[in-house]
N, C-alpha and C positions, 0 to 999 in steps of 0.2 A: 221473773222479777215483777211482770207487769202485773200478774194478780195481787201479787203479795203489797206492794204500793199502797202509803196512811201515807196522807201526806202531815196530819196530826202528829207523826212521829218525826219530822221534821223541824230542827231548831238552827237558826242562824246566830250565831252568836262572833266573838272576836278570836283571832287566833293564837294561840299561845305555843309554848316550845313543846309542850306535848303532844300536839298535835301534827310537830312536824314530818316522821315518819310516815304517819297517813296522808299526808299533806302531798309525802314524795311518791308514794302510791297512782296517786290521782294524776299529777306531774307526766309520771313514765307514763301514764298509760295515755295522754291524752297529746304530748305533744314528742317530734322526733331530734328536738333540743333540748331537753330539757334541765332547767334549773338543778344545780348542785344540791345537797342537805344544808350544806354550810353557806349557802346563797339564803336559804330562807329564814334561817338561824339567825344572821347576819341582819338580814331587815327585821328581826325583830327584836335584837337584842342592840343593836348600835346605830341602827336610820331611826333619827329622831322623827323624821315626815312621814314614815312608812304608817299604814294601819292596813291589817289583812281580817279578812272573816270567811269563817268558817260556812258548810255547811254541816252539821251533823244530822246524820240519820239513822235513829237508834242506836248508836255508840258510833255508828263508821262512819270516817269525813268520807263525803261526796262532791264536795267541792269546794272552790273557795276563789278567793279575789282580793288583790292587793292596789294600792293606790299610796301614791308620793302627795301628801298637800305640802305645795310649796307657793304660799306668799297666800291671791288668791286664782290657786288653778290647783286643780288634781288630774296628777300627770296616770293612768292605771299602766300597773306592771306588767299585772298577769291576771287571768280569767279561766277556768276549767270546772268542768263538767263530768265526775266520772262516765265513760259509756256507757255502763248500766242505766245510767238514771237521766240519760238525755231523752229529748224531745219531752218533756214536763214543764215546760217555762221557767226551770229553776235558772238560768242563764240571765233570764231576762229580770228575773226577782233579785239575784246578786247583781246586777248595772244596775238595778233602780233604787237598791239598799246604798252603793257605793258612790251616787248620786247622791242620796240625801245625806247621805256622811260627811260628804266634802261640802253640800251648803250647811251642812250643821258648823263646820268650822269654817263658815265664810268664805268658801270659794265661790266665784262666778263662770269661770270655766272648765271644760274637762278635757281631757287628748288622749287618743292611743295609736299605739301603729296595730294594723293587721296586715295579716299575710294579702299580696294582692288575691288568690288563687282562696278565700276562704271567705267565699258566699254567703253562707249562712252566719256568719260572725259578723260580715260587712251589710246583711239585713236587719238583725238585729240593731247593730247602733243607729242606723238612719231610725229606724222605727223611735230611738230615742231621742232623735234630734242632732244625731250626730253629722256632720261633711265632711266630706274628703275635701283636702286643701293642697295635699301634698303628697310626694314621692319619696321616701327613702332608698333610695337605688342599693340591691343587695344586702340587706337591712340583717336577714337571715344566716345563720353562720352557717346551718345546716345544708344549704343549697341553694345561698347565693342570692334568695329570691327576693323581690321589692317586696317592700310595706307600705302601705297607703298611711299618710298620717291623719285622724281627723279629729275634728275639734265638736263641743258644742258648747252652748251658753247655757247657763244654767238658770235656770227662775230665780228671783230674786227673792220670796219666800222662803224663811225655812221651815224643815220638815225636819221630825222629828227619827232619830238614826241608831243606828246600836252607838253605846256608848263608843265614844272615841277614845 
């Protein structure tokens, strides 16, 4: 895969019902809980707060990320990576997109829990400003595990974001 890699052919855009299958794709293979079809059907047809975005890479989603704006804070649901296509900084371009999405609609802060046990997730956010504030004791249904909760402020400028 690594030769073959344009990042040219690379488009972020918003996530629609079509996309969900591939969506569930990405899902199974990235996390050992993973969200239902009808979980994400569900955020996009009746959570009025939800906004998800896609990665597309040459037709095939690669990734994608979700976020609840509620009041002003963007709460993120979910974050993935298919494994083919990690270590590209694509992770770190969808939190900096889902960033500027939620100050496009006026939020000031953001939150997510991660696994405690998920290092390079929990690099990542500091990298953006993110802190741990908190514990979720057993957060995981899969095995029980803590979630760190952590927060960050978000600039007070806005930036310009995929349509919302």
């Amino acid at each position: 895969m690594e030769t073959d890699w344009n990042p040219e052919k690379l488009e972020l855009r918003r996530m629609t019902l079509a996309d969900v299958d591939a969506v569930m794709q990405v899902e199974r293979r990235s996390f050992s809980a993973p969200w239902s079809r009808q979980a994400f059907v569900t955020e996009l047809v009746e959570n009025q707060f939800a906004r998800y975005l896609v990665f597309d890479y040459d037709g095939r989603i690669i990734g994608y990320a979700g976020v609840w704006l509620i009041l002003d804070e963007g709460h993120i649901t979910n974050i993935a990576i298919d494994p083919d296509f990690r270590g590209k900084n694509l992770g770190e371009i969808l939190m900096r997109s889902l960033m500027s999405l939620c100050m496009s609609q006026g939020a000031r802060k953001m939150t997510l829990e991660v696994r405690v046990s998920n290092l390079v997730a929990q690099t990542l956010y500091k990298k953006l400003g993110f802190e741990t504030v908190g514990v979720r004791k057993g957060y995981y249904t899969d095995n029980q595990e803590d979630a760190y909760i952590m927060w960050a402020d978000l600039p007070l400028e806005e930036n310009k974001a995929v349509d919302a």
